[in-house]
Every structure is written in structure tokens, then in C-alpha cells.
ChimeraX commands (.cxc) that place a marker at each C-alpha (Angstrom):
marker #1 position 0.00,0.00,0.00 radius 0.5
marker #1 position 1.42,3.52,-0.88 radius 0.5
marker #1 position 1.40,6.07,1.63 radius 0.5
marker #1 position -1.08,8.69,0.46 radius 0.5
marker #1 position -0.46,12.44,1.81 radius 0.5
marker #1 position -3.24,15.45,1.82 radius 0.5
marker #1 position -3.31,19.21,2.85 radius 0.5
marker #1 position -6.34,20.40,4.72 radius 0.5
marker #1 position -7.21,23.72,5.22 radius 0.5
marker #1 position -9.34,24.77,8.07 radius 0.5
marker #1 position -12.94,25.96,7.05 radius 0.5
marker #1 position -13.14,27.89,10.69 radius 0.5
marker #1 position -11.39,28.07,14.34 radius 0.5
marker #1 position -13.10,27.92,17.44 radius 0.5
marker #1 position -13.20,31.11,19.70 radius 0.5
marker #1 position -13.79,31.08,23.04 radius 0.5
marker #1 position -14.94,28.27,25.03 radius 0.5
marker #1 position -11.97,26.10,27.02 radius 0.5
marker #1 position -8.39,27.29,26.74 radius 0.5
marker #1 position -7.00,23.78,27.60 radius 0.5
marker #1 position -8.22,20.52,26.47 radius 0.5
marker #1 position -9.22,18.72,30.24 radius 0.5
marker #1 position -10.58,14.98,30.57 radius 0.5
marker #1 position -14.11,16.05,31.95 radius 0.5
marker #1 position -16.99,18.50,32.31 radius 0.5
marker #1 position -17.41,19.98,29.14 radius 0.5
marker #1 position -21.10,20.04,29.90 radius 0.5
marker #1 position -22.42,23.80,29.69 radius 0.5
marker #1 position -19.52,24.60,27.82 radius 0.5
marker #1 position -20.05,27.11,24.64 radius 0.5
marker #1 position -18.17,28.70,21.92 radius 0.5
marker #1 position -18.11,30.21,18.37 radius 0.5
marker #1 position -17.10,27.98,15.37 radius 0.5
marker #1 position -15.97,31.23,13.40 radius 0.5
marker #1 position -16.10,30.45,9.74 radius 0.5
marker #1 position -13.23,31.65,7.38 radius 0.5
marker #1 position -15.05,34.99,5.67 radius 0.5
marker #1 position -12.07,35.06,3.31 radius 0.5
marker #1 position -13.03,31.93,1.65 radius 0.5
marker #1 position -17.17,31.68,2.42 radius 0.5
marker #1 position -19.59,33.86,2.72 radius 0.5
marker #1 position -23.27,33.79,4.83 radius 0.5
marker #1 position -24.71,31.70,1.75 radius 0.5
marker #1 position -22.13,28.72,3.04 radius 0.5
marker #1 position -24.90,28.86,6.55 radius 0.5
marker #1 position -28.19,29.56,4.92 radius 0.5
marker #1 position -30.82,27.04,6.42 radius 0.5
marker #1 position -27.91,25.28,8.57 radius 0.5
marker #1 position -29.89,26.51,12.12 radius 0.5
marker #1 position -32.87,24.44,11.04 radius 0.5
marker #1 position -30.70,21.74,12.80 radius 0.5
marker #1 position -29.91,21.13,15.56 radius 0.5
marker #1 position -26.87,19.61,16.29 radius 0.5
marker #1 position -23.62,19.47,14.03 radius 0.5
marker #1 position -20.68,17.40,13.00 radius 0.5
marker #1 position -17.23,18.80,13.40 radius 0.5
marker #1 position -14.04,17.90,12.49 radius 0.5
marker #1 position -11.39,19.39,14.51 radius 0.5
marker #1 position -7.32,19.30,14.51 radius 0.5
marker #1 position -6.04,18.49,17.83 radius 0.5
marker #1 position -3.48,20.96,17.56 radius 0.5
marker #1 position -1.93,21.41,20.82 radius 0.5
marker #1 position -1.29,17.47,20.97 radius 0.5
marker #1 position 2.70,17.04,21.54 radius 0.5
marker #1 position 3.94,14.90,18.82 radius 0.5
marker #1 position 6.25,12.86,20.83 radius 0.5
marker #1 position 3.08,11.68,22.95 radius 0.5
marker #1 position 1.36,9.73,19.93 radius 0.5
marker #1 position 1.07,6.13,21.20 radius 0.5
marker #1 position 0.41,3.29,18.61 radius 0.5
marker #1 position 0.47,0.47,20.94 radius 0.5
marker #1 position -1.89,-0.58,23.79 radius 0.5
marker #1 position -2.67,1.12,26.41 radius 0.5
marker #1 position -5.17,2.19,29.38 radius 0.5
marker #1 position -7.64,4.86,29.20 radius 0.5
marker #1 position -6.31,7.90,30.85 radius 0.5
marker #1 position -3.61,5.69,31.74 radius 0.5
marker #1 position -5.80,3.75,34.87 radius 0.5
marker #1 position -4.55,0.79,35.10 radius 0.5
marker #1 position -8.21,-0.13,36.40 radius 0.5
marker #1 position -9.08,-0.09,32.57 radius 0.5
marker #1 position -7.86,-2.83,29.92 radius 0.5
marker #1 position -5.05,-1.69,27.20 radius 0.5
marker #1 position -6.48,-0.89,24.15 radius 0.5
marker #1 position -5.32,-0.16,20.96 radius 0.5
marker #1 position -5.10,3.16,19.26 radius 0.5
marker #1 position -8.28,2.96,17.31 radius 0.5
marker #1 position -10.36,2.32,20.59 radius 0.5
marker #1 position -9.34,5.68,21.79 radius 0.5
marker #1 position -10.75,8.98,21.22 radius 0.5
marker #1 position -8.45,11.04,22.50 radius 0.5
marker #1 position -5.98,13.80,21.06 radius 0.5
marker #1 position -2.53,11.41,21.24 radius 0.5
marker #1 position -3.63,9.93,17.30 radius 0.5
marker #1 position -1.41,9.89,14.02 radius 0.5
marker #1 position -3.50,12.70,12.73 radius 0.5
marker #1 position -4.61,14.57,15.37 radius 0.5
marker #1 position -8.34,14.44,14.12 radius 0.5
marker #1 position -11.13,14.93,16.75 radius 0.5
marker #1 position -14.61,14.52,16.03 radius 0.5
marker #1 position -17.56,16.11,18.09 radius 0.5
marker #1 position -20.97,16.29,18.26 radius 0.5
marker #1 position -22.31,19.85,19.52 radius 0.5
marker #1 position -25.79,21.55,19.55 radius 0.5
marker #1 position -26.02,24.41,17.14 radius 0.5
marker #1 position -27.79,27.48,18.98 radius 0.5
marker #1 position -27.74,30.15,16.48 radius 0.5
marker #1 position -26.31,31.29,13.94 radius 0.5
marker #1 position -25.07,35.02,13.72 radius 0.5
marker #1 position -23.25,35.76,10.25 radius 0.5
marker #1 position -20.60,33.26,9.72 radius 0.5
marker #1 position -20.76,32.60,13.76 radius 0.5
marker #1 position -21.87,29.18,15.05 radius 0.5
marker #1 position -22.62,29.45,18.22 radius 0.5
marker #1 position -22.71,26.08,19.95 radius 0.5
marker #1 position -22.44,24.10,23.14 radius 0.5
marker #1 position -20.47,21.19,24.56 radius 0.5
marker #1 position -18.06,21.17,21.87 radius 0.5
marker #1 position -15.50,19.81,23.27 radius 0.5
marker #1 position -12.38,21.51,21.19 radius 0.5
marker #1 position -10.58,24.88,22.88 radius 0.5
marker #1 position -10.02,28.24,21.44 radius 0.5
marker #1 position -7.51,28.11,18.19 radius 0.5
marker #1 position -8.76,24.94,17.64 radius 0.5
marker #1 position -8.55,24.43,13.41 radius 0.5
marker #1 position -12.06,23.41,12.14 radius 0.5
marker #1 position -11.80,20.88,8.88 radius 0.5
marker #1 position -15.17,20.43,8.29 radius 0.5
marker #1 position -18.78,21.31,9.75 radius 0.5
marker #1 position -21.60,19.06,9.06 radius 0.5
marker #1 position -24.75,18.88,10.26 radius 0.5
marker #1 position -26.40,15.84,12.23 radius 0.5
marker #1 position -28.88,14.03,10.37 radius 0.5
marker #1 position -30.90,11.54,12.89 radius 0.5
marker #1 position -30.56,8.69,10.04 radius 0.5
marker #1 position -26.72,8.25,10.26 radius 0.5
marker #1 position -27.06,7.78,13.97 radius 0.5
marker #1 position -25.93,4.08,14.73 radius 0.5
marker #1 position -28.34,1.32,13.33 radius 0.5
marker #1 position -28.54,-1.71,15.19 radius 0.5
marker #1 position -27.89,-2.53,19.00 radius 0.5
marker #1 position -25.07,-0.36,20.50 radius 0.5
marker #1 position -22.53,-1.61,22.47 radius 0.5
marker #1 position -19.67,-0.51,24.66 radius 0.5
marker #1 position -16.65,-1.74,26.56 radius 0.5
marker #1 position -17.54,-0.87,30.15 radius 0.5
marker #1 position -14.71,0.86,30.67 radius 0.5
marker #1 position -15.51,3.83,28.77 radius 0.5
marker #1 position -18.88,4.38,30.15 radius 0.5
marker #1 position -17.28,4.60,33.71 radius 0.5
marker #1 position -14.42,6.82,32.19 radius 0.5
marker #1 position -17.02,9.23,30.37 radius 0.5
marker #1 position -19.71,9.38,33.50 radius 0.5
marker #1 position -18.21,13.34,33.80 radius 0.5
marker #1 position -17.94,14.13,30.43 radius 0.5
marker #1 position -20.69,16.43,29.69 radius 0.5
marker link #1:1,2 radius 0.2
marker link #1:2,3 radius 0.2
marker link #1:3,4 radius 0.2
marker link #1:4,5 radius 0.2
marker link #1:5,6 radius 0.2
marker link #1:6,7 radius 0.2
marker link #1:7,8 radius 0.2
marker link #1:8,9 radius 0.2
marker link #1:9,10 radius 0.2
marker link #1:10,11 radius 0.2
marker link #1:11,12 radius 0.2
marker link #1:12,13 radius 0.2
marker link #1:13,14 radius 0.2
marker link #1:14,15 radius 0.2
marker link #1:15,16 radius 0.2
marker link #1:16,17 radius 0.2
marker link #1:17,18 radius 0.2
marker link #1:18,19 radius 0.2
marker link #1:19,20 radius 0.2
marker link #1:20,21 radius 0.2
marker link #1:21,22 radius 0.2
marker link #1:22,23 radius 0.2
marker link #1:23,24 radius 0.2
marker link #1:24,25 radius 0.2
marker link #1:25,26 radius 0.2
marker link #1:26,27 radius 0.2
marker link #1:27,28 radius 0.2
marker link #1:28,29 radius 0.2
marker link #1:29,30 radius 0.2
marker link #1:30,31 radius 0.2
marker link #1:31,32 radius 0.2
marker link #1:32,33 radius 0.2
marker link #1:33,34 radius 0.2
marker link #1:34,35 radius 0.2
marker link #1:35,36 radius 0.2
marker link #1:36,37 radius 0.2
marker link #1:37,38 radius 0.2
marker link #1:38,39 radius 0.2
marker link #1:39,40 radius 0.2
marker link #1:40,41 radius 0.2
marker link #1:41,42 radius 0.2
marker link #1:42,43 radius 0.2
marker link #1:43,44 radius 0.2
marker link #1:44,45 radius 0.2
marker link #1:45,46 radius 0.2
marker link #1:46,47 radius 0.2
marker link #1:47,48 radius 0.2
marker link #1:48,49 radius 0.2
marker link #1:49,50 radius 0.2
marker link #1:50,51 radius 0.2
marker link #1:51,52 radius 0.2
marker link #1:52,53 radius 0.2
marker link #1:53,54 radius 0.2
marker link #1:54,55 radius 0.2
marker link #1:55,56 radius 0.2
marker link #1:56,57 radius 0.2
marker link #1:57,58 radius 0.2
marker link #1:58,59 radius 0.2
marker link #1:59,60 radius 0.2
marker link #1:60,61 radius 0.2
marker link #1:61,62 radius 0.2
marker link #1:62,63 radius 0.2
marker link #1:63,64 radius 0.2
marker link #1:64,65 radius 0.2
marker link #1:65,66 radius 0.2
marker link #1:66,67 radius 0.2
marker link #1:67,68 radius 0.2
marker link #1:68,69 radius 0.2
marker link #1:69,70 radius 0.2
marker link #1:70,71 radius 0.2
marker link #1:71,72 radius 0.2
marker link #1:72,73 radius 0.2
marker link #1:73,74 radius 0.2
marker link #1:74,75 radius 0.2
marker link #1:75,76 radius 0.2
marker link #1:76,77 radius 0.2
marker link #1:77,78 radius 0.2
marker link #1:78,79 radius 0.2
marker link #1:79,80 radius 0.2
marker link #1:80,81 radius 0.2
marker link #1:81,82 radius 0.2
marker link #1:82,83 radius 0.2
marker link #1:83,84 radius 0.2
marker link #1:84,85 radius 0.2
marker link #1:85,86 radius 0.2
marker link #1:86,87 radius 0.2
marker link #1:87,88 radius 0.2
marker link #1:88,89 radius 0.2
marker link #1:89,90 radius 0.2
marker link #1:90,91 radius 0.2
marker link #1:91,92 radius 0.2
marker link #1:92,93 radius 0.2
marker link #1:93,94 radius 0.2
marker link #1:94,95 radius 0.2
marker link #1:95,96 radius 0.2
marker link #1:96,97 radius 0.2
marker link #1:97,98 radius 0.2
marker link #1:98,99 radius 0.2
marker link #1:99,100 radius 0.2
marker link #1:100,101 radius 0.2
marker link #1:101,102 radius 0.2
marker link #1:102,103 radius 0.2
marker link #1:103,104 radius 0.2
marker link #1:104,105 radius 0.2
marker link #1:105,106 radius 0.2
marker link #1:106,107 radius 0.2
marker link #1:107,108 radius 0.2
marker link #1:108,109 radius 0.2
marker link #1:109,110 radius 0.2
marker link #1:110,111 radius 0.2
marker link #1:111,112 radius 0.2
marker link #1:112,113 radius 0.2
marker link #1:113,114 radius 0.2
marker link #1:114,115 radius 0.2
marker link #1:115,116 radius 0.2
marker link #1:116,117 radius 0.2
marker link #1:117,118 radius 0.2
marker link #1:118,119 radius 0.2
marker link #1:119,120 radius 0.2
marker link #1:120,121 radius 0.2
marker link #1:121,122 radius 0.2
marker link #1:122,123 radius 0.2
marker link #1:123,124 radius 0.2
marker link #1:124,125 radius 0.2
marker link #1:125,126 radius 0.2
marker link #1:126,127 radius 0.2
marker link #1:127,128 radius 0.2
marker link #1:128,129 radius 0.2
marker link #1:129,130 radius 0.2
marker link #1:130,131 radius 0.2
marker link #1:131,132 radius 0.2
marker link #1:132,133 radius 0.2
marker link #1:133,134 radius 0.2
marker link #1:134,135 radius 0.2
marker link #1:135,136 radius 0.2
marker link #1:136,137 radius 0.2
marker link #1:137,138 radius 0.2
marker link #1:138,139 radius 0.2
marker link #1:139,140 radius 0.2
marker link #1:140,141 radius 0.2
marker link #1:141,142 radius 0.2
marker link #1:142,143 radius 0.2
marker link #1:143,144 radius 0.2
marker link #1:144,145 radius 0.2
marker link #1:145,146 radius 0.2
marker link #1:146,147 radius 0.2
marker link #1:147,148 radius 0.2
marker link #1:148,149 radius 0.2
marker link #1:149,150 radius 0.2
marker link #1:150,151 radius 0.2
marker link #1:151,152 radius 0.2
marker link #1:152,153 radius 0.2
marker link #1:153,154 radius 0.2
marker link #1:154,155 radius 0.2
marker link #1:155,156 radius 0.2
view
């Protein structure tokens, strides 16, 4: 397999909100998604506040690039809480430093997007918005390792 490379640009930055990225308790937490007016314009928004939550995908861009783990390991580093690989993590020590979040949209003021318990800090880069559509929630039964319901019981 060849290694494939791509550029992304940001499409916004977050303003305000957290200034660090913390394990818990981004409940209650709001910010602006600030949309790049150089490269979009209000059209880029029109309708998007008939939803009501949205999609975003964030650069993790105060992750330390020595402190990218590929192997196993525990959760928040409990040993309580089995290893697990890389891809059972969501956290900001990945390859690419992609986060994904779901927020709730609560207006929209120009190319502003106001939202809640997004859980990204100011300066965060913004790849892409989307909104939430119910239908591409998960289909089937949803499952969990136990772990990561006791880890996330603060979250939000």
C-alpha cells in the first residue's frame, strides 16, 4: 500500500470556550465555530440553524507529537481499565490529530456558530462542519466496553 499524503485547510477556528483541552466536564460549555469569511460567505450557513446539532471535524493541535502512542494502552492511563489499541481511543494522542464532536447548534449570527459542549478549545482548526442528520445515527444494537462508560460518566 502507498502512503497517500493530503493538505487540509481549516474551514473555521473555534473562539472562546476552554483554553485547555481537560478529561471532563465539558457540559455547559459554549463557543463560536468562526467560519473563514475570506473563503465563504453567509450563503455557506443559509438554512444550517434548522438543525440542531452538528458534525465537526477538529485538529487536535496542541497534541505534543512525541506523545502519539500506537500500541496498547489504558484509558487515561488507569490501570483499572484494559489496554487498548489506538483505534479504541478517542483522544488527542492519534497519528492525525483528528477529533470529532458532536455539539448543539444554537444560532447562527453571520458566519458565527454558536454552539455548546463542543468539546475543542479556542484556536482549535475546524476541517469540516456538518450537520447531524438523525438517520446516520448508529443502526442496530449499541454496544460498549464498560470501561468507557465509567471513564465518560463526567464528560458532559
Amino acid at each position: 500500500m502507498t502512503e497517500e499524503v493530503f493538505e487540509v485547510v481549516p474551514v473555521a477556528h473555534v473562539v472562546g470556550g476552554r483554553c485547555e483541552p481537560t478529561d471532563d466536564h465539558w457540559g455547559g460549555t459554549r463557543a463560536i465555530i468562526r467560519i473563514d469569511d475570506r473563503r465563504f460567505t453567509e450563503e455557506s450557513v443559509r438554512e444550517l440553524d434548522a438543525f440542531s446539532h452538528l458534525e465537526i471535524v477538529f485538529r487536535f493541535h496542541l497534541t505534543d507529537p512525541n506523545d502519539v502512542h500506537f500500541g496498547a494502552r489504558s484509558a487515561r492511563d488507569n490501570p483499572a481499565w484494559p489496554k487498548v489499541g489506538i483505534f479504541g481511543h478517542r483522544n488527542m494522542r492519534r497519528i492525525n490529530w483528528l477529533g470529532v464532536s458532536r455539539t448543539r447548534l444554537l444560532r447562527v449570527e453571520g458566519l458565527d456558530l454558536h454552539v455548546a459542549e463542543l468539546d475543542a478549545v479556542d484556536g482549535t482548526p475546524v476541517l469540516d462542519i456538518k450537520p447531524w442528520f438523525a438517520e446516520f445515527g448508529p443502526r442496530g444494537e449499541v454496544r460498549q466496553a464498560p470501561w468507557s462508560t465509567e471513564m465518560l460518566e463526567d464528560y458532559f
